[in-house]
Each structure stands twice: as structure tokens, then as C-alpha cells.
C-alpha positions in Angstrom: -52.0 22.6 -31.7 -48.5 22.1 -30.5 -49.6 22.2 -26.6 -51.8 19.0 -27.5 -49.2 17.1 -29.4 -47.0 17.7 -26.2 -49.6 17.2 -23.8 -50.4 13.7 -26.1 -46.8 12.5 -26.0 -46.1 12.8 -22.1 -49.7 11.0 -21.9 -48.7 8.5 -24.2 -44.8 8.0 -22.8 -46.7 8.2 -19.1 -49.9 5.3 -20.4 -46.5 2.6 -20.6 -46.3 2.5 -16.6 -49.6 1.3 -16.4 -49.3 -1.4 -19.1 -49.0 -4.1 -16.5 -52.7 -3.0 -15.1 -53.7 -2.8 -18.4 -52.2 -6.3 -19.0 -54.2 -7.8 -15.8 -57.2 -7.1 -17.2 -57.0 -9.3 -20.1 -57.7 -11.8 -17.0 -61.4 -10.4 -17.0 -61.8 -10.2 -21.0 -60.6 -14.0 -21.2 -63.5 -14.7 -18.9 -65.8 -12.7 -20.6 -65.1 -14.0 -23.9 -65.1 -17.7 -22.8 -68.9 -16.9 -21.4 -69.8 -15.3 -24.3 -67.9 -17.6 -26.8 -70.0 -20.7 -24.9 -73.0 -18.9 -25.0 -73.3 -18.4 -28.9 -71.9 -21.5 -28.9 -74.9 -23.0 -27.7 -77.0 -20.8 -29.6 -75.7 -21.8 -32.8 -76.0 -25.4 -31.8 -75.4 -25.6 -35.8 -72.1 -24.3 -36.8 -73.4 -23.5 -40.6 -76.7 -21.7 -38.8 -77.0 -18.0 -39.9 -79.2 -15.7 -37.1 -80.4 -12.3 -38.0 -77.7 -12.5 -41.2 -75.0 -13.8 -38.2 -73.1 -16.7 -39.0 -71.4 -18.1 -35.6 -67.6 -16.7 -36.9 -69.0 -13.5 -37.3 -70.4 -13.3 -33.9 -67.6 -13.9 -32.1 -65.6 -11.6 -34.3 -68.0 -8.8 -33.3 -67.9 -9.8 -29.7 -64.2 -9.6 -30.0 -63.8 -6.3 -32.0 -66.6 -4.4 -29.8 -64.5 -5.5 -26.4 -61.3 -4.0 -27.9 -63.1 -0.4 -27.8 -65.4 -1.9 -24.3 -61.4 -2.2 -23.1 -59.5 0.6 -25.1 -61.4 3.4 -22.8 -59.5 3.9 -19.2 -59.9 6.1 -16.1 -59.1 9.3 -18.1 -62.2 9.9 -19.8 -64.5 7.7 -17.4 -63.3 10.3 -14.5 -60.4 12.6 -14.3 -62.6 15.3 -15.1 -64.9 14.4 -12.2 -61.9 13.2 -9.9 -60.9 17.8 -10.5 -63.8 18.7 -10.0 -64.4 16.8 -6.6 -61.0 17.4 -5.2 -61.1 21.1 -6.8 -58.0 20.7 -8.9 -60.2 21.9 -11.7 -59.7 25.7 -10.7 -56.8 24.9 -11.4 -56.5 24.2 -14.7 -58.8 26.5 -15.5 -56.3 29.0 -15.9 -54.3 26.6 -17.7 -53.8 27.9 -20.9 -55.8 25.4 -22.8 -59.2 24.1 -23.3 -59.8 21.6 -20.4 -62.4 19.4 -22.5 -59.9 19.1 -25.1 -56.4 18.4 -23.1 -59.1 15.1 -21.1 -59.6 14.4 -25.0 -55.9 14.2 -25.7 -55.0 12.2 -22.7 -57.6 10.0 -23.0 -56.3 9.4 -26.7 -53.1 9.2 -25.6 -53.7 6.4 -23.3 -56.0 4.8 -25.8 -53.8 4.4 -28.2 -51.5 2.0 -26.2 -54.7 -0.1 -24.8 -56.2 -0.5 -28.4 -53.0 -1.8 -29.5 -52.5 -4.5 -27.1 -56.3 -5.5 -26.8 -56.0 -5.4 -30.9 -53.1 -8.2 -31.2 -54.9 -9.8 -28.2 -58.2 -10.4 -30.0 -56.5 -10.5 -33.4 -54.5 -13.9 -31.8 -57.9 -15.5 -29.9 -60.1 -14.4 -33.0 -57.4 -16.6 -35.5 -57.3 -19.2 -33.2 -60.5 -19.8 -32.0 -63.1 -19.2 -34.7 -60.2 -18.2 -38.1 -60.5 -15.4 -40.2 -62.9 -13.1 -40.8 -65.1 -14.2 -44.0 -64.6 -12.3 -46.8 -62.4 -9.7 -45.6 -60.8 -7.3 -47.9 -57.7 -5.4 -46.3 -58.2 -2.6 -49.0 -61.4 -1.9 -46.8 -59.1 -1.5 -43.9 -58.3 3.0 -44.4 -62.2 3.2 -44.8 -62.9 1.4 -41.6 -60.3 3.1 -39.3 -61.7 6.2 -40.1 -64.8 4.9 -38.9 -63.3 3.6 -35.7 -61.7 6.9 -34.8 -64.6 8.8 -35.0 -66.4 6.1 -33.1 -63.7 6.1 -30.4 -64.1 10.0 -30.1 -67.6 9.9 -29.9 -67.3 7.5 -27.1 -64.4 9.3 -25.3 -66.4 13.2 -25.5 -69.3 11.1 -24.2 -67.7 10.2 -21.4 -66.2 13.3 -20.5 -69.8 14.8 -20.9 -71.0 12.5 -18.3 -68.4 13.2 -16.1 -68.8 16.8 -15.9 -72.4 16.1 -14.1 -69.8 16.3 -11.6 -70.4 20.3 -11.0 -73.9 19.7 -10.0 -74.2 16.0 -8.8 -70.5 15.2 -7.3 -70.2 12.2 -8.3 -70.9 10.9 -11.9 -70.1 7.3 -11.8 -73.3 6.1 -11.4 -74.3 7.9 -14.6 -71.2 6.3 -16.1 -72.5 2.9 -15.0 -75.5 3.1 -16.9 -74.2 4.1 -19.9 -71.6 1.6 -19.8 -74.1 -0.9 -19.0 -76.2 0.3 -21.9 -73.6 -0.4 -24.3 -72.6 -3.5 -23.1 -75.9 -4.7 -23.6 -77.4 -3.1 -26.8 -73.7 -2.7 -28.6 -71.6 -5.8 -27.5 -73.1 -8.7 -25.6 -76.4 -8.6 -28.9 -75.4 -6.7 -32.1 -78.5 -4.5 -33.4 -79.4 -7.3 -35.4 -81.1 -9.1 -32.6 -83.0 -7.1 -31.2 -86.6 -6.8 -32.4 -87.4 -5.4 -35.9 -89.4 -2.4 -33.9 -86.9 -1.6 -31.9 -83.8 -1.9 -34.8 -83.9 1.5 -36.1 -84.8 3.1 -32.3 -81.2 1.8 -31.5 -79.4 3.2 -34.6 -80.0 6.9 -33.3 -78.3 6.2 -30.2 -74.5 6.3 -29.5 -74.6 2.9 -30.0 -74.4 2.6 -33.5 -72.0 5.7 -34.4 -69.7 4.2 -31.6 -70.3 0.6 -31.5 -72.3 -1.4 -33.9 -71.1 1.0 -37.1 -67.2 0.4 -37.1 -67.7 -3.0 -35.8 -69.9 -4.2 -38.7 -67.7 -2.4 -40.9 -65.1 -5.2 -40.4 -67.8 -7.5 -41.2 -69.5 -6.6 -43.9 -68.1 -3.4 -45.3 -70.4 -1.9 -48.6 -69.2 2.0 -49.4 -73.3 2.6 -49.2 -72.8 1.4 -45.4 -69.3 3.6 -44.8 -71.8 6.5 -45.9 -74.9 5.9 -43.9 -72.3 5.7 -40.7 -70.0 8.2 -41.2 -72.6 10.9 -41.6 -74.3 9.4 -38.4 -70.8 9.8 -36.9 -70.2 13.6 -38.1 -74.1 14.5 -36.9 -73.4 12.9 -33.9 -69.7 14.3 -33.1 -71.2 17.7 -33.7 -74.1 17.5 -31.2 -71.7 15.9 -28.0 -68.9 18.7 -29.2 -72.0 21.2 -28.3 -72.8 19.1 -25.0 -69.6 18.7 -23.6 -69.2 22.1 -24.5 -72.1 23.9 -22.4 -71.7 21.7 -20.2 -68.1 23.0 -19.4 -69.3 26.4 -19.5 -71.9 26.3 -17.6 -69.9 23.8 -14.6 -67.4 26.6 -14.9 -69.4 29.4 -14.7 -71.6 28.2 -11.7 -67.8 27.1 -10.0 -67.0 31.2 -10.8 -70.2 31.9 -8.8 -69.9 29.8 -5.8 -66.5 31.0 -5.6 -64.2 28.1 -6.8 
């Protein structure tokens, strides 16, 4: 445990030299938000209008909560892991002694932590601004729902790095990245669950979607303990099944790298 808390802190102490890049992209999340803002805008064309149990403040609260984890993921876990394997640095740290999966996983944390933060008082200042509170929010909720967003954020981060060990057969796994990005820009941010079709509601809730996306973010809300429940045991299922993914998938990257000969 103590290699990951060091490996965690010079990540974290490391993360603050790239603050001003992580500070240029609130460029692209302004424009994104003042598309998406003008959009549901338009939509609810009357402010008091309530779509799929959405009123127009909550939507542009989720847009802005579900960008803050769109943003609080960086180059780490999207492709460090395939960025070793390509350039064979993974050989490597193969004989490091720690589990590779897990020392991507602390990094990417690491760096998260710092990105979340700044996105966090970002939103937190547009979203008060803009639109005003959230309605109905209780802060006592607030321990219940970071839980929720941690395991949300991990289950996001070992995605990642599961995709990006297609890297030991493929090369290259950022178009594999692209679409999964793309798919939960789409079906997590852009259009809560809520609007899709009644049919095709419950499809989406046993994708990574919900456990990562839609579940913390409608936490903030509408947070019911029945709800907490119903997503955090979609989140434990879940973080057991991509902890068994990323896990063969390590294996057997490793084993066929052994065979070939590093």
C-alpha cells in the first residue's frame, strides 16, 4: 500500500505542471456548455416546462456535473498504458515491483484529483450564475453522493485502462477509446437516460453509463436512499466485472509479450 500512496503523491505534486493545459481546456468546455445551454434553452422554450421529470435548471446542472467527470479523465488512463506498450516501455515495468494496472489506476487518480477540483469550482461558479441552485438540494446528501462519484470515477478510469490494453494485440487503441467516449457523451451527457425511449431506458442502465455517469449525476439531483442503493450495488457488480477484465486482459497482453519475446 505504501508504494501507491508514494507513487499517488509524486503523480499528484507532478499533475500541478500541467494545470495551465488543464486550464486551456475550459476554453472548449465554455463552448460546449454555451451550445448545450442554447440548445435546452430552446427546448424548454417554457422555463416552468418539466421534460421526462427535467425541469430546465436541472438540465443544465446535469450537463454541468456529467462534464466535470467528461473533463476530470486525462491522458493517463486514456493511454499511458498503450503509449508502454507501443514504445515497449512496458517490459519494463513489468519487473517493477508492483501491479502495473494498479500504479495507471493511482496516477490516473492522482491527476484526477486536481482536474476534478478545478472543473468542480468551474461548474460550481457557471452553474450559480447562470441557472442558481440546485432545487432541493440537501448537503447532508453530500457523503452519500461522493461515494457514489468515486466509484463511478473508478469504473470509468479501469475502463479506460481496459481499453487501452487492446494495445497488445491491436497497437493502437484510440480508436476504441473514441467510441466509447463518444458513447458516453451521447447516452450519459449531451441526453440524460430520461430521454431516450421508454424501450430503450432500462437497455442503457446496464451499461457503464449509468454506474459511471447518469447514477452519481442524478444523485445530486434527486437523491432518495432507495436510489443510493439501486446504484451502488450496480456500481460494486460492475467494479467487480472490469477488475476481472482489466485483469485478464493484463495477463494475457503480458503473457503473449513473454512469448513473442518482449
Amino acid at each position: 500500500m505504501k508504494k501507491y500512496l508514494y507513487v499517488f503523491k509524486s503523480s499528484f505534486i507532478e499533475s500541478f505542471t500541467y494545470i495551465p493545459a488543464i486550464l486551456f481546456k475550459f476554453i472548449s468546455f465554455f463552448i460546449t456548455m454555451f451550445i448545450m445551454f442554447s440548445l435546452w434553452s430552446y427546448v424548454y422554450s417554457d422555463k416552468t416546462q418539466i421534460i421526462n421529470n427535467f425541469t430546465l435548471t436541472q438540465m443544465m446542472w446535469y450537463l454541468l456535473i456529467s462534464e466535470i467527470f467528461t473533463y476530470g479523465h486525462g491522458p493517463i488512463a486514456n493511454g499511458e498504458a498503450t503509449k508502454d506498450i507501443k514504445d515497449g516501455n512496458i517490459a519494463y515495468n513489468l519487473n517493477k515491483p508492483y501491479n502495473y494496472v494498479f500504479y495507471i489506476l493511482t496516477r490516473h487518480i492522482a491527476d484526477g484529483v486536481i482536474r476534478i477540483t478545478l472543473f468542480s469550482i468551474v461548474c460550481t461558479i457557471i452553474g450559480l450564475l447562470f441557472v442558481g441552485p440546485i432545487p432541493n438540494f440537501n448537503p447532508m446528501y453530500i457523503p452519500f453522493i461522493l461515494i457514489a462519484c468515486i466509484l463511478g470515477y473508478i469504473i470509468n478510469s479501469l475502463i479506460r485502462i481496459s481499453i487501452s490494453m487492446f494495445a497488445f494485440w491491436t497497437e493502437d487503441s484510440s480508436p476504441f477509446m473514441w467510441v466509447y467516449n463518444k458513447l458516453l457523451l451521447i447516452f450519459g451527457v449531451f441526453f440524460p437516460i430520461d430521454m431516450f425511449p421508454k424501450w430503450l431506458q432500462p437497455i442503457l442502465k446496464y451499461t457503464p453509463v449509468y454506474t459511471v455517469l447518469y447514477g452519481p449525476v442524478i444523485l445530486f439531483l434527486n437523491f432518495s436512499f432507495a436510489l443510493f442503493r439501486q446504484i451502488l450495488f450496480a456500481q460494486i457488480i460492475y467494479l467487480i466485472i472490469v477488475i476481472f477484465i482489466v485483469t485478464l486482459l493484463f495477463k494475457k497482453g503480458a503473457k503473449k509479450l513473454n512469448v513473442n519475446g518482449g
